[in-house]
N, C-alpha and C positions, 0 to 999 in steps of 0.2 A: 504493500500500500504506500501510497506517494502521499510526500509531506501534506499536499495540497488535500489528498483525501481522507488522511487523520485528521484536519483541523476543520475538514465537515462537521464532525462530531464533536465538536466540541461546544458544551452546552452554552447558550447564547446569558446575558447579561440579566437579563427580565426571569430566567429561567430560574437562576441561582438564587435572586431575589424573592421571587415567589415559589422556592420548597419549601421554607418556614426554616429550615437550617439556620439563618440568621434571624433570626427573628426579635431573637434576645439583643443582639448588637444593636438590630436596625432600633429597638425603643433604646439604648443606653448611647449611640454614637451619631443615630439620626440617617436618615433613607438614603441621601446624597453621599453621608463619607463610605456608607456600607459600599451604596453603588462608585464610588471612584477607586476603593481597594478591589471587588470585584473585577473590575476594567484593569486595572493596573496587572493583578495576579493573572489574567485573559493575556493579556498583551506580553507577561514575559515567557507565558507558556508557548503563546504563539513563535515570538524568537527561540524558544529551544528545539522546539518541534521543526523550524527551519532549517535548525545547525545538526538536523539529525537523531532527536531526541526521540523516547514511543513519547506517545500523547501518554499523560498521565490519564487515571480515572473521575469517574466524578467523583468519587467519594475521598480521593488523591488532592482533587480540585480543590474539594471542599475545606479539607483538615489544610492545606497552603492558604487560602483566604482567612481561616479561622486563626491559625496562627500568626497572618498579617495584621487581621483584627486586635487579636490580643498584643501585640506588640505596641502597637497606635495607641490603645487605652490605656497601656502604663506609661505614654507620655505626660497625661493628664496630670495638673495637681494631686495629689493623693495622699491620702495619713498611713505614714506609716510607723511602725516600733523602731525605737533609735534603741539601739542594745551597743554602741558604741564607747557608751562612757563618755563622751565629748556632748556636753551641757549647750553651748551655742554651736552645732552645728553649722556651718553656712553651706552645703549641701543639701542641707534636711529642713530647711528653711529658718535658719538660724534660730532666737529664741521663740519657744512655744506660744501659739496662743491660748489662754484659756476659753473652756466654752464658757463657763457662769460669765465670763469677761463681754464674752463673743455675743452670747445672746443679747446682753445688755445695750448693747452698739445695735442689735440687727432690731430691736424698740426703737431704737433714735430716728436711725438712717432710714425707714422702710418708709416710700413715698414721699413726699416733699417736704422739704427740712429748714431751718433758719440758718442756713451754710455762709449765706449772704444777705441776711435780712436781719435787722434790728427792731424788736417788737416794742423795747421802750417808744421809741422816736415813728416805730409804723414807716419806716425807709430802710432803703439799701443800708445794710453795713460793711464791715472788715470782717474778711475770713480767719477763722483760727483766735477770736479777740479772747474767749473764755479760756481755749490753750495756755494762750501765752499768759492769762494772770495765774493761771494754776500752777507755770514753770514758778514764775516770779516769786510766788503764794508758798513752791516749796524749797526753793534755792537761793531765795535772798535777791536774786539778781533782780537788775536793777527795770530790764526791759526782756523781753525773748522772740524769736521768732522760727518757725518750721517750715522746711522745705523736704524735697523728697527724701533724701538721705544726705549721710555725711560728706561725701563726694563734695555733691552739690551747693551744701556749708561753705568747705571750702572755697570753691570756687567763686561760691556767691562773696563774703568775703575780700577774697582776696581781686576779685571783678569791682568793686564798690571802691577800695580801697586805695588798690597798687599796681592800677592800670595804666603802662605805661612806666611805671615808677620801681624802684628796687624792692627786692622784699631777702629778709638776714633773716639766715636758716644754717645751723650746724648741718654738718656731713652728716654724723652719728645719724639726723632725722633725715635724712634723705630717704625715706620708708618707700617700699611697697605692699602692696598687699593683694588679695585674689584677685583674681581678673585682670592680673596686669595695670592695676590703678597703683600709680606711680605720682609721689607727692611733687615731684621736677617737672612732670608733665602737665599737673592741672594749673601749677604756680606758671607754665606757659602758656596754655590756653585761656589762662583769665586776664591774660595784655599783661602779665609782668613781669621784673628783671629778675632773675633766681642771683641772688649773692652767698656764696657758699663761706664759711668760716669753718677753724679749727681741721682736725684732723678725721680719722675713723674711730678713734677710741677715743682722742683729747678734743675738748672746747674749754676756754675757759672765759672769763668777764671782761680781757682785753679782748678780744677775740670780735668782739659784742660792740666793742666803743671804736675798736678800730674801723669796724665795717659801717657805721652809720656815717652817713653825708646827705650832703642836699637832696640827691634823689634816693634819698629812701622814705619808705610810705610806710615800713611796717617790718618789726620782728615776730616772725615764726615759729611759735615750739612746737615742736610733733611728737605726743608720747611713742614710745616705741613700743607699744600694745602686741604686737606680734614675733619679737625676738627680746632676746637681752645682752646686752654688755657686760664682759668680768674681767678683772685683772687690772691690768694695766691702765685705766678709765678716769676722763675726769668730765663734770656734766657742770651746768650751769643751772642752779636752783629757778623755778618760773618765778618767783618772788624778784628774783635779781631781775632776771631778764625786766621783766614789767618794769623797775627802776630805772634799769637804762633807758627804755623808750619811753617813759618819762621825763626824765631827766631830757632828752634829745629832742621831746614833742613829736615823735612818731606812735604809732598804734602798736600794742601788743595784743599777741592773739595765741592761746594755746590752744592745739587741736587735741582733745582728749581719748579720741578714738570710742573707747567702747562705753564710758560714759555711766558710772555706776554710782549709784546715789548711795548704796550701804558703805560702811566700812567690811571690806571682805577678808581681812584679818580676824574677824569676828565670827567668821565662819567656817573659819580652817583653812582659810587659802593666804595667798602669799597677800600682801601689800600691795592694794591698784592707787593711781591719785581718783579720788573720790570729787563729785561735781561742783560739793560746797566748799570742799579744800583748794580747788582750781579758782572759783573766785575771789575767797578769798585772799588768794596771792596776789592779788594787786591789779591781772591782766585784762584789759580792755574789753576782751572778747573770750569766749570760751566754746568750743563745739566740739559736739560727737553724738554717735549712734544711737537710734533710737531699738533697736532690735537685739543690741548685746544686751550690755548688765544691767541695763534699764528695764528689759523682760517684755518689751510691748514691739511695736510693730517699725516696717522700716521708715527711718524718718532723720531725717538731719536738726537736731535741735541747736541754737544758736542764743546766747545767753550774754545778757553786758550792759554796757553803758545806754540810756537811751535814745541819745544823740545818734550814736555807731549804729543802735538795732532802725532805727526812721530813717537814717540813709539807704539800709543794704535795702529795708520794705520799699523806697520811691525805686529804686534801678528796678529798669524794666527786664531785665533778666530774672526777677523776682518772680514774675508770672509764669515762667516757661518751671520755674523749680517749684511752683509752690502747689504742695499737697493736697487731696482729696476729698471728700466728707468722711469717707471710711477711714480713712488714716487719721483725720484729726479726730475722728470720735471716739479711737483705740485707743488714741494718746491721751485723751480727758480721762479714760475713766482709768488707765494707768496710775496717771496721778493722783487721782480722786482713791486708789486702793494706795497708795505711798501716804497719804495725808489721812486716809481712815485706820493705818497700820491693817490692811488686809490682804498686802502684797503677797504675804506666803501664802493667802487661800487663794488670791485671787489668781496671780502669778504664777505660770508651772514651773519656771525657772528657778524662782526663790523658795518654793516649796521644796525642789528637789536638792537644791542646796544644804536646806534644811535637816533634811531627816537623817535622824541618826545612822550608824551602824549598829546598832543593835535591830532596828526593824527592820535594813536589806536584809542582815544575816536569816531572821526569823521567815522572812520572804522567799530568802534563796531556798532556806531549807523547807518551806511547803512547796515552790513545785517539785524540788527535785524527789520528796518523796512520794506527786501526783503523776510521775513518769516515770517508778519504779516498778512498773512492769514491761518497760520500751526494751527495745536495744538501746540506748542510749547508755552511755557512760557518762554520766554525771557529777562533777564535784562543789561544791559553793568554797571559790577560795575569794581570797583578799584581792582588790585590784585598785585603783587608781585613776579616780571620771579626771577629767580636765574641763577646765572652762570653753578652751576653744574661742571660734571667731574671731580673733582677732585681740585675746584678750590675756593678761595674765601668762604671760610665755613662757615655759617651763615651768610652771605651777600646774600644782594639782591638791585635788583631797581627797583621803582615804575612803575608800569605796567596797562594794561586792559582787561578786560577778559570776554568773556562773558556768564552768569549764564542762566542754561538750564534746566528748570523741563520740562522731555517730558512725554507723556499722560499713560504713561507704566512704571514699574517698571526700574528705572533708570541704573540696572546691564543690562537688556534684551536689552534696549537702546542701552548703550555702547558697548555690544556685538556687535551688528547691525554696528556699528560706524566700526567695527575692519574687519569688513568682506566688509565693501564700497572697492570700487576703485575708487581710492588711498584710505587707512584706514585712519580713520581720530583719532586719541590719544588725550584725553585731562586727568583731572582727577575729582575724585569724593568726593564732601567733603556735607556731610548733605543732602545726597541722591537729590544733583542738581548736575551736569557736570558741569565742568569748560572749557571755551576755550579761553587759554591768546593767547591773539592777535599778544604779542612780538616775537614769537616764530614762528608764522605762517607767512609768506610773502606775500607783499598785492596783489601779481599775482593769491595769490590760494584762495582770498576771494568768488568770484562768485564761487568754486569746493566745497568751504565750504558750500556754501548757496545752493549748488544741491545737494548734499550727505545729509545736515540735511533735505529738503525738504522732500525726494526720501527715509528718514528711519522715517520720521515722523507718 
């Protein structure tokens, strides 16, 4: 039989549509994306059957479109189990939202809202005005304003500022971070002169006086939230810094990166500068992440003087950065649990922070004894969540996890793991799985213990 009379038979587009085989996808993906993977898996079969291939069957047909299907639908947003131990993921969509949080936003936002409307006065308002007194309301600071993310802080920032003009930055903070966001690059694309001082490991307070002259608009500190420096190091306190740009009547600005309102020493972890310790130091401007140690959603918050925060609101580059109704209503009631002291219920981030080792332990040791009839080999040892994100670099706090040799080559396992509903993620260290417990929430232990069952 000739290419041309196998691909007779080959069942048409409409046909595949209505066996009911898909029937499920067509209500979960919608009749068009069914029919455009249908076509697609058509069309390479038709090329293989060209290059000499048999025509597959329909039922061959069928199971290649299905697992076309399924491929596409795990592209989607989706919840999954973080058994990683790394607290802000930024893979896994950095920090958690809560639902109690979540619902309370989806009361606000649903149907037409006061995003831009002021019901005192019965006129248009300013977007984000309750936001920004509840930064103010919890950080002392003086004015605030939110834009998408910290990216865009910066940028905005340093657009408003030191456009055209120099801007004094240590080496040491020459940071980058995921995605190839590189602190030299956005200090370029917001029209200014990048001034480098000091060394890789040394800066010190000449360093700082040497480099300020007429066209300078602005000193830079950029915490180093994602590495650290040891040895040989010398840094310059933000307390100084803000002094010299004082003293010299330029802006100072610390970029704080991950932006944590606790003190995190307090909770078993290393030493971060904290929001209200950053203003305190004197500097003009302050910014960082809304989605790290802050526990809420992505967002660039920007905190300072009010003068500084009225100019960066009038640049028209303000509009292209400035945030959503959903973003600003995640971030109010953020706030709203920091100022009620309800962040660790409200919070899944500072919840999980929270919980002792003595509850993972007693956690570990109920599934492992709810999977003592698997193959599974199971142990509950000690292990070690990290903050992650971008935060706290080489810190960590002691955690529990639990150690999984299962009956099959542990990659084919974890595959299995990634294709459950919900996926469950842990990681792989001397070919046994890891599942820190800190990481997972103790509602989704029973989904844990039916997922390893169910791949066992």
């Amino acid at each position: 039989m000739t290419a041309y009379d196998s691909l007779r038979l080959l069942p048409s587009v409409e046909e595949l549509l209505t066996s009911g085989k898909f029937a499920r996808r067509i209500d979960e993906l919608s009749r068009p994306l069914v029919t455009a993977v249908i076509r697609q898996v058509l069309a390479e079969i038709r090329t293989r059957v060209r290059q000499g291939e048999r025509l597959p069957t329909t039922k061959q047909i069928e199971t290649e479109i299905t697992v076309q299907l399924h491929r596409i639908s795990k592209q989607r947003i989706m919840p999954v189990i973080n058994g990683t131990g790394i607290l802000i993921h930024t893979n896994l969509g950095r920090a958690p939202l809560g639902k109690k949080l979540f619902n309370r936003v989806a009361e606000r936002v649903t149907g037409y809202t006061t995003l831009e409307f002021d019901l005192a006065r019965g006129k248009r308002g300013k977007r984000g005005t309750f936001l920004s007194y509840l930064l103010t309301l919890l950080t002392d600071a003086e004015a605030a304003l939110v834009v998408n993310n910290n990216a865009a802080a910066v940028f905005l920032i340093l657009n408003t500022f030191a456009n055209r003009k120099q801007v004094v930055i240590s080496r040491s903070e020459l940071v980058q971070i995921g995605g190839d966001f590189r602190i030299p690059d956005i200090i370029h694309k917001a029209g200014a002169k990048l001034v480098e001082i000091g060394t890789t490991n040394k800066t010190d307070m000449h360093d700082y006086q040497q480099a300020v002259g007429k066209s300078t608009a602005l000193l830079l500190k950029v915490h180093r939230s994602n590495f650290s420096l040891e040895g040989f190091v010398e840094d310059v306190a933000t307390a100084d810094v803000a002094g010299i740009a004082a003293k010299h009547g330029v802006i100072s600005v610390f970029d704080l990166g991950s932006g944590t309102y606790h003190q995190t020493e307090k909770f078993g972890m290393e030493a971060e500068p904290n929001i209200t310790a950053a203003l305190r130091s004197g500097v003009d401007i302050v910014c960082f992440s809304g989605d790290k140690l802050l526990g809420s959603v992505q967002a660039g918050i920007i905190l300072g003087k009010r003068e500084l925060i009225d100019k960066m609101n009038r640049n028209p580059i303000y509009r292209v950065l400035r945030p959503d109704k959903l973003t600003i209503a995640m971030a109010e009631e953020t706030l709203l649990a920091y100022l009620k002291k309800t962040d660790r219920e409200l919070l899944p981030l500072w919840g999980m922070i929270s919980l002792p080792i003595t509850r993972l332990r007693k956690r570990g040791m109920a599934i492992k004894k709810a999977l003592a009839d698997t193959h599974l080999q199971i142990k509950v040892v000690k292990s070690a969540a990290t903050p992650g994100g971008g935060s706290l670099p080489g810190g960590s706090m002691p955690s529990v996890a639990l150690e999984i040799i299962p009956p099959e080559r542990v990659s084919a396992f974890t595959r299995r793991l990634l294709d459950a509903d919900p996926p469950l993620i842990g990681y792989v260290e001397d070919d046994k799985l890891y599942l820190d417990l800190r990481t997972i929430p103790e509602t989704q232990d029973d989904t844990v213990v039916g997922i390893l069952r169910k791949t066992n």
